[in-house]
N, CA, C and O atoms as a DFTB+ gen file, in Angstrom:
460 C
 N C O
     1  1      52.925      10.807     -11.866
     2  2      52.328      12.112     -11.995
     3  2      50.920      11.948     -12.574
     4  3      50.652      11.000     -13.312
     5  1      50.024      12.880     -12.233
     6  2      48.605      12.839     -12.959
     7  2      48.134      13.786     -13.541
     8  3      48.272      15.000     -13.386
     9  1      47.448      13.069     -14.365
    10  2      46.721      14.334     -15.147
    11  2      45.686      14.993     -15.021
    12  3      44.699      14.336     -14.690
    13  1      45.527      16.262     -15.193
    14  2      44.095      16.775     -14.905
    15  2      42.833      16.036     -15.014
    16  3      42.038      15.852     -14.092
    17  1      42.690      15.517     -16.563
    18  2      41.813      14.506     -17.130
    19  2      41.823      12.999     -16.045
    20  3      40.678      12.608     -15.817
    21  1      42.924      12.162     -15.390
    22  2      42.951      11.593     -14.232
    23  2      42.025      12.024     -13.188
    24  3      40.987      11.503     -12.782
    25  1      42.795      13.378     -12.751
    26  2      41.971      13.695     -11.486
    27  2      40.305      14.164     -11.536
    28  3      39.427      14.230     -10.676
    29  1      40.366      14.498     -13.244
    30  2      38.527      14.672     -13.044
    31  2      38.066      13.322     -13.251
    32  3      36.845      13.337     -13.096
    33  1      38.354      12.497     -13.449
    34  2      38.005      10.501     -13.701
    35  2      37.723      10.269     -12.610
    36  3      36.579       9.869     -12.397
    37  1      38.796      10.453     -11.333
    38  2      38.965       9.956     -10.157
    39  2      37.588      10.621      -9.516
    40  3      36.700       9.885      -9.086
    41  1      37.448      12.384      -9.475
    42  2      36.562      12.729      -8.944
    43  2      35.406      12.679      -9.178
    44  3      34.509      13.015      -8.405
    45  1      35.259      12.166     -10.501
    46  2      33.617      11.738     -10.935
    47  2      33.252      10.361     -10.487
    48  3      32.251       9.951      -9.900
    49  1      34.475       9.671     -10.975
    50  2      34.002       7.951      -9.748
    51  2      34.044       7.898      -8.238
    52  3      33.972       6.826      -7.637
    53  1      34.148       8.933      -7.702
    54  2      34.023       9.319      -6.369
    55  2      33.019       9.626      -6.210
    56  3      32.403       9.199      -5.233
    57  1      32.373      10.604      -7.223
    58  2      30.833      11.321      -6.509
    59  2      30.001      10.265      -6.498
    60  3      29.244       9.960      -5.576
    61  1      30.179       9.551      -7.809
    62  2      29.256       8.532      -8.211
    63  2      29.307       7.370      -7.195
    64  3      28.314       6.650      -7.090
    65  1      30.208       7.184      -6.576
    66  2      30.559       6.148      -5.310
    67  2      29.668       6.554      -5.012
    68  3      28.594       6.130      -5.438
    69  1      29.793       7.721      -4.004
    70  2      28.971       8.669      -2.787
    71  2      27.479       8.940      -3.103
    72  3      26.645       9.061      -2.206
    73  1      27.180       9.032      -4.434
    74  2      25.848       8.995      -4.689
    75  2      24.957       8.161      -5.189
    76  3      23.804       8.455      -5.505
    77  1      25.597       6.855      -5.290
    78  2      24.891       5.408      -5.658
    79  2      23.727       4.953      -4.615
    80  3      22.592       4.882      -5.085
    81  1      23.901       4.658      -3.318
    82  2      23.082       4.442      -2.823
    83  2      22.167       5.332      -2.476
    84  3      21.138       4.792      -2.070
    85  1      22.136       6.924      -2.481
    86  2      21.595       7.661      -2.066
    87  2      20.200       7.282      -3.284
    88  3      19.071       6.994      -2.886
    89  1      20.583       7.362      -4.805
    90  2      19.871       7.097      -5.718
    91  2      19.151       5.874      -5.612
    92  3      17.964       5.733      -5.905
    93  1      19.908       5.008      -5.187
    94  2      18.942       3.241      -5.194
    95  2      17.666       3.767      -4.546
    96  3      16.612       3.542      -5.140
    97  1      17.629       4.618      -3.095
    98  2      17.191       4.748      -2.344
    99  2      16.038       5.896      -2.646
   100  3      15.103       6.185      -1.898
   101  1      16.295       6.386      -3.735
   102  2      15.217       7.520      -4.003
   103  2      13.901       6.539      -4.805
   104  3      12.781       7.000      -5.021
   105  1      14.284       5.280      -5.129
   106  2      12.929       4.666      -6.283
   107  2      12.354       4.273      -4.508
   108  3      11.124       4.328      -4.498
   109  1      12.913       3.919      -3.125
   110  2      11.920       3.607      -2.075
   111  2      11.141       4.884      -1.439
   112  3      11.327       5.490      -0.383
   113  1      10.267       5.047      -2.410
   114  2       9.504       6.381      -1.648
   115  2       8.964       6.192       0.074
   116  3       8.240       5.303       0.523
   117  1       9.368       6.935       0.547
   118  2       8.221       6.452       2.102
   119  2       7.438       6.474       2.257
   120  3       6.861       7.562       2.255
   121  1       6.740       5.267       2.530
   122  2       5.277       4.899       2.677
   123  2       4.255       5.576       3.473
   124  3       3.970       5.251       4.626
   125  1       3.813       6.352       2.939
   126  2       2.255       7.084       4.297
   127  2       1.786       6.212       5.142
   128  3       1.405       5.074       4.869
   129  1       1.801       6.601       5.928
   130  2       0.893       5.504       6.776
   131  2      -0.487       5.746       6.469
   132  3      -0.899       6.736       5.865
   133  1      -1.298       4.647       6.983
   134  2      -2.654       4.470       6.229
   135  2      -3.443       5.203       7.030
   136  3      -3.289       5.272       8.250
   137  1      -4.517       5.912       6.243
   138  2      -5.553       6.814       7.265
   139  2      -6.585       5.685       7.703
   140  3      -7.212       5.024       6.874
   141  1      -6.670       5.572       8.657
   142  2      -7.366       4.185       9.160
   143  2      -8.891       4.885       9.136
   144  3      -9.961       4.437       8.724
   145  1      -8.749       5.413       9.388
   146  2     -10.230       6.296       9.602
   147  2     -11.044       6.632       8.840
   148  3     -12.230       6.307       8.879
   149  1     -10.197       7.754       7.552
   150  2     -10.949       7.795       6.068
   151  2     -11.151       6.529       5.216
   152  3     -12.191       6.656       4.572
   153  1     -10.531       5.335       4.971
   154  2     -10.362       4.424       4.575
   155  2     -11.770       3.502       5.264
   156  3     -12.565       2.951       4.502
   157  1     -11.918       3.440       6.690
   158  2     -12.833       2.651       7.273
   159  2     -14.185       3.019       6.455
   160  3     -14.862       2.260       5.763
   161  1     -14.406       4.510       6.751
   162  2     -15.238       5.581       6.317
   163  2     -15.830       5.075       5.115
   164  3     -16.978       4.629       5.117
   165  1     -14.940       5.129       3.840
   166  2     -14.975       5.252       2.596
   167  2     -15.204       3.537       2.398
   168  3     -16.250       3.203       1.842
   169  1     -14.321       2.536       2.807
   170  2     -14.728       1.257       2.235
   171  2     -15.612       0.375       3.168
   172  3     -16.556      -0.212       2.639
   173  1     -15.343       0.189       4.845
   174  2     -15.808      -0.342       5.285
   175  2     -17.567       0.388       5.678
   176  3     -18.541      -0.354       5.808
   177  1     -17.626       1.421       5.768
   178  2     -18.804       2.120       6.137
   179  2     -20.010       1.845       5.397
   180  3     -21.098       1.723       5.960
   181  1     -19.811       1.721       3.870
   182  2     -21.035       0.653       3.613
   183  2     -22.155      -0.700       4.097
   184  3     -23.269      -1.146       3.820
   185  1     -20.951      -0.966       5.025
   186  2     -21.776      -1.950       5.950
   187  2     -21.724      -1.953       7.230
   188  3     -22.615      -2.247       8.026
   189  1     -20.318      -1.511       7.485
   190  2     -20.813      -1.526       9.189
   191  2     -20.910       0.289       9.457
   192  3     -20.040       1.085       9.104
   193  1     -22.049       0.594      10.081
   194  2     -22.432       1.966       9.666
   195  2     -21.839       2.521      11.407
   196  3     -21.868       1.949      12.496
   197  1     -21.213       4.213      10.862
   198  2     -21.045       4.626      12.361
   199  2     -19.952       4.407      12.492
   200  3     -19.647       3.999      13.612
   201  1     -18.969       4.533      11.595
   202  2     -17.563       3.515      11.912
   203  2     -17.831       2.171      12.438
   204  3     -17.359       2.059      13.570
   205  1     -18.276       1.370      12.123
   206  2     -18.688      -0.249      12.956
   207  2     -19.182       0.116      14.214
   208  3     -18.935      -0.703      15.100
   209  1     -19.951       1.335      14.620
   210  2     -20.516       1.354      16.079
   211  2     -21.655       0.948      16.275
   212  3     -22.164       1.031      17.393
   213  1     -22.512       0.239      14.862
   214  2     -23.542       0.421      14.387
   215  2     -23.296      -0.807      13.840
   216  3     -22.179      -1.050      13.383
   217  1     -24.616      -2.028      13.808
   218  2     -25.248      -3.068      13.179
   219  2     -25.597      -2.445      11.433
   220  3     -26.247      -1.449      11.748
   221  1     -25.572      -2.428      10.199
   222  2     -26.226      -2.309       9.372
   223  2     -26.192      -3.254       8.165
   224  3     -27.091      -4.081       8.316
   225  1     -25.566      -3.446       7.114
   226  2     -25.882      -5.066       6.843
   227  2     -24.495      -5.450       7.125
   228  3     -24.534      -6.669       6.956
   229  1     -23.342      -5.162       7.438
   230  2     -22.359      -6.216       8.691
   231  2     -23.158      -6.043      10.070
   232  3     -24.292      -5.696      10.401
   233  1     -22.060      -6.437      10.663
   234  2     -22.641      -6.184      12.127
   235  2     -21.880      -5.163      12.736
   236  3     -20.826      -4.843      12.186
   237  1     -22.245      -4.567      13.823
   238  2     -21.481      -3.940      14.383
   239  2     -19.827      -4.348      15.476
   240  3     -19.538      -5.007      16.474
   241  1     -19.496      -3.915      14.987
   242  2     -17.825      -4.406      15.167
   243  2     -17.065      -3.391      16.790
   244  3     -16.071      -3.945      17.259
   245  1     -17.388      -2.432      17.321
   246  2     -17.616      -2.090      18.506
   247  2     -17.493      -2.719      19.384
   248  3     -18.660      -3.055      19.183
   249  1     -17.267      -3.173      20.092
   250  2     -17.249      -3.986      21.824
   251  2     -17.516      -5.706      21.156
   252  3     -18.462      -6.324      21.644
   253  1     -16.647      -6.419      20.038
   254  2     -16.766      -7.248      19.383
   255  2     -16.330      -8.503      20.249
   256  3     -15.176      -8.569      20.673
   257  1     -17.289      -9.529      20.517
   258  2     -16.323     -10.391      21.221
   259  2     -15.339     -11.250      20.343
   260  3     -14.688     -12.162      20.852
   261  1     -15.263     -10.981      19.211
   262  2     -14.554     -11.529      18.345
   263  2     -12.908     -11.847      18.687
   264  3     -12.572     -11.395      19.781
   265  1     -12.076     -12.390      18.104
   266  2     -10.762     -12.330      18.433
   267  2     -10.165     -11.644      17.615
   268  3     -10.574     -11.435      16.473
   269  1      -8.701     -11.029      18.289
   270  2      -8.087      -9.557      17.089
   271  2      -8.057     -10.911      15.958
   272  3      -8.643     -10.764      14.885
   273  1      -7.321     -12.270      16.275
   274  2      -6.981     -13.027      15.245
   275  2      -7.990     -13.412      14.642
   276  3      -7.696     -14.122      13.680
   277  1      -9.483     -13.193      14.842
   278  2     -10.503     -13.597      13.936
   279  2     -10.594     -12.227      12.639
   280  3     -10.502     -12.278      11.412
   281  1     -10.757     -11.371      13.348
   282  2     -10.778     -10.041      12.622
   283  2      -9.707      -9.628      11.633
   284  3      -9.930      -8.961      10.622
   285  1      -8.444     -10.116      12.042
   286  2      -7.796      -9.863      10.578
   287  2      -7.707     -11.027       9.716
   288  3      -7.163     -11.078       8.613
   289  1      -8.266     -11.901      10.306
   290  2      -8.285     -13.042       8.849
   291  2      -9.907     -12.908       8.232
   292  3     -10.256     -13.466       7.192
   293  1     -10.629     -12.233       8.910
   294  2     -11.678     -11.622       8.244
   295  2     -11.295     -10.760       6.991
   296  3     -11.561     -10.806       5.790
   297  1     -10.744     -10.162       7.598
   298  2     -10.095      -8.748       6.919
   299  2      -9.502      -8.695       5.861
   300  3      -9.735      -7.785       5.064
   301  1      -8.462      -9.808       5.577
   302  2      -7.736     -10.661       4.959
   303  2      -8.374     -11.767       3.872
   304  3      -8.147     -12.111       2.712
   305  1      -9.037     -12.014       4.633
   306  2      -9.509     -13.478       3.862
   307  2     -10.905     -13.030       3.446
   308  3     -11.190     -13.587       2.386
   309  1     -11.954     -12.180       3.908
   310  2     -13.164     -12.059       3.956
   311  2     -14.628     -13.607       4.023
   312  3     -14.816     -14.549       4.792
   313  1     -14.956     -13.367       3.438
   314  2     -16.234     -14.422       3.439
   315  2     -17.376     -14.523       2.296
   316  3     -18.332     -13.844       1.920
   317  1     -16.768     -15.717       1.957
   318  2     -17.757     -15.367       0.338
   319  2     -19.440     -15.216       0.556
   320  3     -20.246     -15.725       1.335
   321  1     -19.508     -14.429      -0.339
   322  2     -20.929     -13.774      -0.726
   323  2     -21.419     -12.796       0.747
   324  3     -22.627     -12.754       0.982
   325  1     -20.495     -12.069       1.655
   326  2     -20.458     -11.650       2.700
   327  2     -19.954     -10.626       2.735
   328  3     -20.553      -9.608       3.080
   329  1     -18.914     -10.656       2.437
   330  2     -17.271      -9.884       2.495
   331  2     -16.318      -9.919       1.900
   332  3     -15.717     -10.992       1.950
   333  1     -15.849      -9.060       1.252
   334  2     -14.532      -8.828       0.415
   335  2     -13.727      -8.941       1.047
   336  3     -13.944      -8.557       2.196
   337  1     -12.265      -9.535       0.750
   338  2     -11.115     -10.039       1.421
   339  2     -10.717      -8.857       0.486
   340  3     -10.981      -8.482      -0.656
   341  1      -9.877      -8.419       1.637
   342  2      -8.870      -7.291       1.532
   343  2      -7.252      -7.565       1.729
   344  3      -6.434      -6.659       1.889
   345  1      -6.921      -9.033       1.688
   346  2      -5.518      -8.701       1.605
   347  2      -4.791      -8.718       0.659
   348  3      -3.600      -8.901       0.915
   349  1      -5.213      -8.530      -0.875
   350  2      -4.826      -8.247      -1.696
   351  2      -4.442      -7.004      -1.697
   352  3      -3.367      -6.767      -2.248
   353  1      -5.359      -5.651      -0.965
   354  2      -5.432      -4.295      -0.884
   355  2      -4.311      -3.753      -0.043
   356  3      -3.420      -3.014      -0.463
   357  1      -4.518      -4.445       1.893
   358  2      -3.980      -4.121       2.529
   359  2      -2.747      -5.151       2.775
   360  3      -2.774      -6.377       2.665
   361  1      -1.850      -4.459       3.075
   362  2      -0.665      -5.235       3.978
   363  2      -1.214      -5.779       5.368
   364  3      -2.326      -5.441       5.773
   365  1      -0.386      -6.636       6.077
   366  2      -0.685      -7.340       7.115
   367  2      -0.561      -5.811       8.319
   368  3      -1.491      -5.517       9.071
   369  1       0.594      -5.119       8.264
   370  2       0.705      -4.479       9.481
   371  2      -0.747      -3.182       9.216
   372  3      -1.404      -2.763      10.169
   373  1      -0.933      -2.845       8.106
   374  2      -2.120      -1.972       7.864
   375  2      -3.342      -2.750       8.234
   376  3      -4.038      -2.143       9.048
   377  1      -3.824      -3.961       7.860
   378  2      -4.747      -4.578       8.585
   379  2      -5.028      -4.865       9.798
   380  3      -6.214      -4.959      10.114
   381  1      -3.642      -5.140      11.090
   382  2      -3.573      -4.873      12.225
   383  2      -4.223      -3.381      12.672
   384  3      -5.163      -2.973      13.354
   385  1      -3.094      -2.810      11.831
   386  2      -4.221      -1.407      12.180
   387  2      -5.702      -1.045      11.959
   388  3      -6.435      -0.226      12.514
   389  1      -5.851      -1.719      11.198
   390  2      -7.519      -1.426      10.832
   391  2      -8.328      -2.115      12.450
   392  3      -9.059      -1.284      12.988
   393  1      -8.248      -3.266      13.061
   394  2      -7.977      -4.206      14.037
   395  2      -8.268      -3.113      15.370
   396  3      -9.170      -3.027      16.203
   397  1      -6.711      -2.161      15.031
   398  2      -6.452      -1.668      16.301
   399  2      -7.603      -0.756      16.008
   400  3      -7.991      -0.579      17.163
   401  1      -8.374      -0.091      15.297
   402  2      -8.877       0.829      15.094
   403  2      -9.377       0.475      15.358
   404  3      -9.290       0.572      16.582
   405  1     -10.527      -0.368      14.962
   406  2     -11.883      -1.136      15.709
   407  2     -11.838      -1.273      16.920
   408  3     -12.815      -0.818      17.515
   409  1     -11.069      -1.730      17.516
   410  2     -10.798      -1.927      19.206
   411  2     -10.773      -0.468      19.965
   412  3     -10.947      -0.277      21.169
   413  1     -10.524       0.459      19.002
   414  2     -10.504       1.634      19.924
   415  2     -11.636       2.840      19.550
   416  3     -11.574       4.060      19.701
   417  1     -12.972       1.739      18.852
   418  2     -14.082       2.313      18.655
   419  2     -14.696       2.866      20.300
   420  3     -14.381       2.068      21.183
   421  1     -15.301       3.784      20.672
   422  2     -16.225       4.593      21.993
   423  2     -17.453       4.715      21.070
   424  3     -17.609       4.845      19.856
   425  1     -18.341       4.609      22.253
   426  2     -19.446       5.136      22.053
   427  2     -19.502       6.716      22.118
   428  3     -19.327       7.255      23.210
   429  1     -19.708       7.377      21.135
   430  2     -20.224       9.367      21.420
   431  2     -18.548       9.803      21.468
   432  3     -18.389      10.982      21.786
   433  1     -17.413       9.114      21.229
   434  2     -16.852       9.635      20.851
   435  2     -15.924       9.566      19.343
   436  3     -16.112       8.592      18.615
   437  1     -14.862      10.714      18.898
   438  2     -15.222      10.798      17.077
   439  2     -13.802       9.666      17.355
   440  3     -12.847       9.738      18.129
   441  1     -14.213       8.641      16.320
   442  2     -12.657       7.734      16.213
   443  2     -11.475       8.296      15.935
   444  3     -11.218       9.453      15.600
   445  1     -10.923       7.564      16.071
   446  2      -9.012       8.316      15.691
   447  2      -8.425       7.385      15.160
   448  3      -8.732       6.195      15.226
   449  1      -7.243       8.027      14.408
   450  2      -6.376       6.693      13.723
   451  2      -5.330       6.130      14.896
   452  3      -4.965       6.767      15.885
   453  1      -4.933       4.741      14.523
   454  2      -4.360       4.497      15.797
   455  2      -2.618       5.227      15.627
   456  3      -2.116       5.977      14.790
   457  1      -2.176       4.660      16.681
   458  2      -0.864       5.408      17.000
   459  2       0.342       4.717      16.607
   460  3       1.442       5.227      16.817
């Protein structure tokens, strides 16, 4: 036979079952994805002017014959007395994106974040 005091034991180590992982799961906030655009704007735009459509003291990064794999170990790694290495800042898949963003620089038209 059980006791009331039992069955509220039982039903509190039940909720707490049922709501353990839900809680682990609340300290993983979901990550924004990165505004590729304001971000370019705000850090990279100091040098490459125009969103990189534009030479100014980088170069212009636009129709780059560069390789995507040169550009994120740029990105990443930077170049002393040149360029700040950003992969302390950015993650690898956010730096791809920065990448994809550049690649989908137009001339006369306004950039977009990628997809």
């Amino acid at each position: 036979m059980t006791t009331p005091l039992f069955n509220k034991i039982r039903m509190l180590a039940l909720l707490t079952a049922l709501a353990l992982p839900f809680a682990c799961r609340a300290d993983e906030a979901p990550k924004k994805p990165l505004d590729v655009k304001n971000t370019f704007r705000n850090i990279c735009g100091f040098c490459h002017e125009n969103y990189g459509r534009k030479a100014a003291k980088g170069p212009q990064l636009m129709n780059s014959e560069r390789s995507d794999e040169f550009m994120f170990n740029r990105i990443k790694n930077g170049l002393p007395g040149r360029m700040a290495a950003f992969g302390s800042v950015f993650s690898e898949d956010q730096i791809r994106d920065i990448v994809k963003f550049i690649r989908s620089l137009k001339p006369g038209e306004e950039p977009q974040n990628p997809s």
